[in-house]
C-alpha angles and dihedrals in degrees: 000000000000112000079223145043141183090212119010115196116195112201129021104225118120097294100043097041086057104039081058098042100052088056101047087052086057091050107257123125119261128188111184120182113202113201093218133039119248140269080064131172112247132170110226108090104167132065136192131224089250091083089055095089089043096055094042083057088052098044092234103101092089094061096042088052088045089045093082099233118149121289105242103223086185124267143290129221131199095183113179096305100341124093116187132145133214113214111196084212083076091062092075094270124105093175127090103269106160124029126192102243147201098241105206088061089035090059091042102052086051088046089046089045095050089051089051085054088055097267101160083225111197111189125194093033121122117197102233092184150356118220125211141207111219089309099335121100108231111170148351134238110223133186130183104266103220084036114050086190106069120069156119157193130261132197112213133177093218136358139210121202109206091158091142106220097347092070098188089194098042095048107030103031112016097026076203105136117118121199119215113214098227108087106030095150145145120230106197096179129158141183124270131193133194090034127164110246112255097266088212132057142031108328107268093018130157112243119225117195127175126203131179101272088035142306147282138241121201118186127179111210127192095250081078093258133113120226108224118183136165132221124205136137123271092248091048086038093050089034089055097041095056092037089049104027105239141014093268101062088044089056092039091052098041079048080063092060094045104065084167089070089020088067085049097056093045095117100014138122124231104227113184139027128266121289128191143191134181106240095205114159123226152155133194120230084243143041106177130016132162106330109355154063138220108210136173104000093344088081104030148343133213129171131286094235088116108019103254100140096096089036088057096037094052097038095053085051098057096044085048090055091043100049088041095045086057098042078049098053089043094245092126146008119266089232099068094035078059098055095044093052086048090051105046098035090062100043091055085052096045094051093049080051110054083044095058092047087047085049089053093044095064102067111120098222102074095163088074109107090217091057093041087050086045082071125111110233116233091246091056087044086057094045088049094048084232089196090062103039087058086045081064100048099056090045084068093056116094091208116073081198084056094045099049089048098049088049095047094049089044087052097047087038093061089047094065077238110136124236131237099219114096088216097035093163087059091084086047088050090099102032093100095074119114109230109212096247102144097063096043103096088223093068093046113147105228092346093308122113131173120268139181103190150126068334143002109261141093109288117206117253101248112237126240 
């Protein structure tokens, strides 16, 4: 391993497989340490269409499409009494453009792709410390994760911490993550193999069922299983386990109250054992300071209602390559790529946010204690500038219609007031796109939007 660096990655998830892959594309030179070896087990199976036009940047979407995951048709929803579905068809595009996928050869074949690109990838290094220098983070500390013995010290330029839920820099350093109390909840999921396809719904679609203490996901992935996971909150999860005995009789009893997944599993075998994960939200104050960034769950968590764990991951990666490729080239001062990384990226996370808690809320049994605990509080409504963040949601929408629908129900939503549409999500069913505001000059952050070309970086708004 090199005593310096001019970026240095830690972890090769998503973000940070894609942060370091980007620059290296562009010719800098990237270390990245990854805590485990690959192939390695991860929870996040499905993936949206927003993440194509990342992984076209980053040359890796051909071998994912070759790879032979699941073609992702779009999603259904059986939501309290409502059924609806969202084809991603529908978005313009007839082609595959998101695939369920099994997550351990999905990471690899990003991490294999970075190195391609020149990534000095070190697997089995976990990263024990970052130094500073005054306020600047300067170098890391790394030890061989399975040999405590063996370790060293690196010297980087810039860092990106793309650590997912650890968040070397947030917990240990800058003690600077803050939980939100809405979505403090438990997913207890397993495989299944021999399961009926969902009858309803876009072909290869994630189903999403709720039922009155949570939800359920069910995935089919190419390997022949279906990934089926439940969703509750702690209290519900700790109240049922001690009520029940153990996690499995707490999934097999919610299955009872989900006939949707129940059909599915009809003839089905259970083939692995429980596994189970805390759902809490966060965010840390800051995503980005003198000399690194926190990117993926490093930075911030949400919730896995609509899938937007990889979206957020790679998209974070590629803002971070992008504001760092520029500070590198001297087109800009670190300063101000820092704050538009830190601008756009949380913009990005507050309006999935606001979406997730207005998915929750709509829920017709509000009598239901999990729905009523999915609410933002008013004080974290204050602290978001909910009226912003839902500012920011309709400008992603194409359809003005669309846009003037989905505002009214959220408003109405978030004032505990009832809509008059039957369907009242369906105008919601688009919100999730992503507009390309970063890289339209007239959205610039402090005169900096995102570009591609002739390069990835931050180009200056010209003045009139």
């Amino acid at each position: 391993m090199r005593e310096s660096t001019q970026v240095l990655v830690i972890g090769g998830g998503p973000a940070g497989a894609t942060a370091a892959g980007l620059l290296a594309k562009q010719g800098f030179q990237v270390t990245l340490l990854e805590r485990d070896r690959f192939p390695r087990y991860h929870i996040g199976e499905s993936i949206l269409p927003s993440c194509r036009p990342i992984f076209e940047l980053l040359g890796v979407w051909d071998k994912i499409e070759a790879h032979g995951f699941q073609p992702k048709g779009g999603a259904f929803f059986h939501w309290g009494p409502e059924k609806w579905e969202v084809a991603f068809r529908d978005q313009g595009d007839d082609n595959t453009n998101a695939w369920q996928v099994v997550r351990s050869e999905f990471d690899q074949i990003l991490l294999d792709h970075a190195r391609e690109l020149g990534v000095d990838v070190h697997e089995g290094v976990s990263v024990r410390e970052i130094e500073f220098d005054g306020d600047r983070a300067v170098a890391a500390r790394w030890f061989e994760t399975k040999n405590t013995g063996a370790g060293g010290r690196i010297e980087f330029g810039h860092v990106i911490d793309a650590s997912g839920r650890a968040g070397v820099l947030a917990t240990r350093h800058l003690q600077s993550r803050r939980f939100h109390q809405v979505f403090r909840n438990v997913a207890a999921w397993s495989y299944w193999r021999g399961a009926t396809p969902l009858a309803e719904g876009p072909e290869g679609a994630i189903a999403v069922c709720s039922l009155p203490q949570g939800w359920f996901w069910a995935i089919p992935l190419h390997d022949g299983t279906l990934s089926v996971g439940l969703v509750t909150s702690r209290d519900l999860f700790n109240d049922n386990r001690q009520r029940l005995g153990d996690i499995q009789a707490v999934y097999d009893e919610a299955l009872q109250q989900c006939p949707t997944v129940l059909g599915m599993l009809e003839n089905a075998e259970q083939v692995s054992g429980m596994k189970v994960e805390q759902d809490y939200s966060y965010v840390s104050e800051s995503f980005a300071g003198p000399g690194y960034l926190l990117s993926g769950d490093a930075a911030c968590f949400l919730d896995p209602l609509l899938s937007t764990g990889v979206h957020l991951a790679t998209y974070s990666g590629m803002l971070a390559a992008a504001s760092l490729s520029s500070v590198l080239r001297g087109e800009v001062e670190e300063k101000e790529a820092n704050t538009f990384y830190e601008t756009v990226y949380r913009h990005s996370y507050e309006r999935l946010l606001v979406l997730v808690s207005v998915f929750y809320d709509s829920y017709r049994g509000k009598d239901y204690h999990f729905y009523n605990a999915q609410r933002l509080s008013q004080d974290e409504r204050d602290q978001l500038d909910v009226q912003a963040a839902f500012d920011r949601i309709i400008t992603g929408i194409a359809d003005l219609n669309d846009a003037e629908n989905a505002y009214g129900v959220v408003q109405q939503h978030l004032r505990g007031a009832t809509s008059g549409d039957p369907n009242p999500l369906n105008n919601l069913n688009r919100v999730h796109e992503m507009k390309k505001s970063p890289m339209d000059p007239a959205n610039a952050v402090n005169g900096l939007y995102l570009t591609m070309r002739p390069q990835l970086g931050l180009a200056v708004r010209p003045t009139e």
